[in-house]
N, C-alpha and C positions, 0 to 999 in steps of 0.2 A: 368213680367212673365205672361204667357199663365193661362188657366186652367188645373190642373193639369189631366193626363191620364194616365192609366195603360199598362204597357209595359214590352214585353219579357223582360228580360238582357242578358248579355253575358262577365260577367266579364274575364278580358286578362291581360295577363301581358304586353302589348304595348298599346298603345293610337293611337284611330285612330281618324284623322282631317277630319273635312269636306273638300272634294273635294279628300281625302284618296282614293284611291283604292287597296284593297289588299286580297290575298287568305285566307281564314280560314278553317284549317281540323276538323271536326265535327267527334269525338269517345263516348264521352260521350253519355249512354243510354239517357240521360235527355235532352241531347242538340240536339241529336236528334227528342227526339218528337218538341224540341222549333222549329227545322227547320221544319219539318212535317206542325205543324201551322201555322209557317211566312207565307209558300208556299201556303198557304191555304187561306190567308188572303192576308193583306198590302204589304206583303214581308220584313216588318221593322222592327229591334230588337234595344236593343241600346247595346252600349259596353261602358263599364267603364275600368280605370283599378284597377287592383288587389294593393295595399299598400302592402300587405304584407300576406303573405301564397301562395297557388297554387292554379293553374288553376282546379287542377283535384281533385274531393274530397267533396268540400264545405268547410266551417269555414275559409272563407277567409276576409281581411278586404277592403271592398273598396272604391274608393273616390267618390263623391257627384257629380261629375262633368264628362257629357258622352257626347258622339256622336251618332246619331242616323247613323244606316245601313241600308244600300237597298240590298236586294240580287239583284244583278244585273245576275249570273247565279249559279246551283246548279247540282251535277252530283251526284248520286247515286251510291256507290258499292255496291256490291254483298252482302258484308257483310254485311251491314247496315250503313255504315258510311258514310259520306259526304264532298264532298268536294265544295266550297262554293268563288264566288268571291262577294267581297260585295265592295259598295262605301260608303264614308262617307256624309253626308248631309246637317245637321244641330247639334248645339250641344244643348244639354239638360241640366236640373241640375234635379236630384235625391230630390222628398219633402220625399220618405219613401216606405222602403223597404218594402217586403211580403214576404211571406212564401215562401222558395224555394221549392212549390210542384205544379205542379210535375216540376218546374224548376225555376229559376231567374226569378222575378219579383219584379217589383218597379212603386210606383204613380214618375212619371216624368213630368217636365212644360220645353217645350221649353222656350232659352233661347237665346234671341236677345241682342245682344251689345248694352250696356249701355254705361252714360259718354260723356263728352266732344269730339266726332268727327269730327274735318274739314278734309272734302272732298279734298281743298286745298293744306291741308297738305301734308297729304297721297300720293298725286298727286306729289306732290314737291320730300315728300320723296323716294318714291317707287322704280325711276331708279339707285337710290345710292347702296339702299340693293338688288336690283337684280344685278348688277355688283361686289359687292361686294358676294352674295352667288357663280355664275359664275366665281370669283373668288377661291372660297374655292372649288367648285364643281373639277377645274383645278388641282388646288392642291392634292386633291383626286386621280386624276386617274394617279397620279404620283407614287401614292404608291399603284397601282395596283386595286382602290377601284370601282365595279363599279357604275356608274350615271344615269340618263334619258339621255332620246337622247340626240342629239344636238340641236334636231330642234324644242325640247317643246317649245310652246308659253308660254306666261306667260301673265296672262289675263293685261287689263291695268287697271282694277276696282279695286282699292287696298284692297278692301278688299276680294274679292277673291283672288288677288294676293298675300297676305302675307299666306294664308293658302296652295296655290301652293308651294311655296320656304318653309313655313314649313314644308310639309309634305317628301320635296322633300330634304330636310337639312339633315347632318349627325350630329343626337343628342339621346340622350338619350330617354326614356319615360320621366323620370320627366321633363324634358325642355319641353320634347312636350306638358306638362301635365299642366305647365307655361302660353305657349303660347294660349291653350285651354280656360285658364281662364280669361285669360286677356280682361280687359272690352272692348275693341273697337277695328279695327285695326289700329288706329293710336298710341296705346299704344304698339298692339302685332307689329307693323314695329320697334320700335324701342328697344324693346325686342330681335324681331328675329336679329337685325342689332348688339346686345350683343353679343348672343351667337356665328353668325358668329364669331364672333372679334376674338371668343376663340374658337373656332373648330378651326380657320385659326393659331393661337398662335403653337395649340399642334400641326395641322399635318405640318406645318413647323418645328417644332424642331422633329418631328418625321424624316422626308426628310433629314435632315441636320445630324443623329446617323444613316443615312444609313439601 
């Protein structure tokens, strides 16, 4: 673990992975001064997700375990609110919360994969669970669901590559939430190569009740 820094938050009810890219609509009064700032500074908040309560409000319970965000672009309404596309980065772990005033904040220490990693491995394993997510991805747009392109590369570094096919997976938050914390990517390969198994189990017996 890094030393620990202090950082926006931006608790969500979804999990966002590094190499994530996705939109965020900013209403909240508070979350807007947070973008005000970002804009003003690094561009970087982290996002955790939410265990349990809502996004909107406060008194929410959240997990220890984040992603750091880049606003990559930010569009201003009229109103005041924002609309926001951000990438994911890196992931963090939470040493301790602060005051939400005037918004989400927390001391956060990046957080680099630990554990047993061969390169080899990974290498080995990598073309099995991309054929095999390509697989479920197929399966998918059978029941109308849509995918990325056709023509996304998928890095050959596996450990970027398992965060690709994660983020790019049809799963829940807590699986994404799994894969986030999982120490290395040679553990989160054969994690993501689980859950495949079983995304592919139900949306076949899905395909098959028509």
């Amino acid at each position: 673990m890094t030393e620990a820094t202090t950082m926006p938050m931006f608790p969500l009810g979804m999990v966002l992975l590094p190499t994530m890219v996705v939109p965020i609509h900013v209403f909240e009064p508070r979350y807007r001064q947070m973008t005000r700032d970002c804009l003003d500074g690094d561009r970087e908040f982290g996002v955790v997700l939410i265990e349990r309560g809502s996004e909107v409000g406060g008194g929410d319970t959240r997990t220890y375990a984040g992603t750091v965000a880049k606003i990559i672009d930010a569009q201003e309404f009229p109103d005041g609110r924002w609309g926001l596309m951000v990438g994911g980065t890196r992931r963090v772990q939470v040493s301790h919360w602060l005051e939400d005033d005037p918004y989400p904040r927390a001391e956060v220490q990046d957080w680099p994969d630990t554990g047993q990693f061969n390169d080899e491995d990974a290498a080995r394993q990598l073309p099995s669970v991309v054929a095999q997510w390509r697989r479920v991805l197929a399966l998918q747009s059978e029941l109308g669901a849509p995918g990325p392109p056709t023509d996304f590369e998928i890095s050959e570094d596996p450990s970027t590559a398992v965060w690709q096919l994660s983020a790019l997976s049809p799963m829940g938050p807590l699986d994404r939430q799994k894969l986030l914390t999982a120490d290395n990517a040679t553990f989160r390969l054969g994690l993501l190569a689980e859950l495949l198994s079983d995304a592919e189990e139900v949306i076949r017996a899905r395909i098959e009740m028509g």
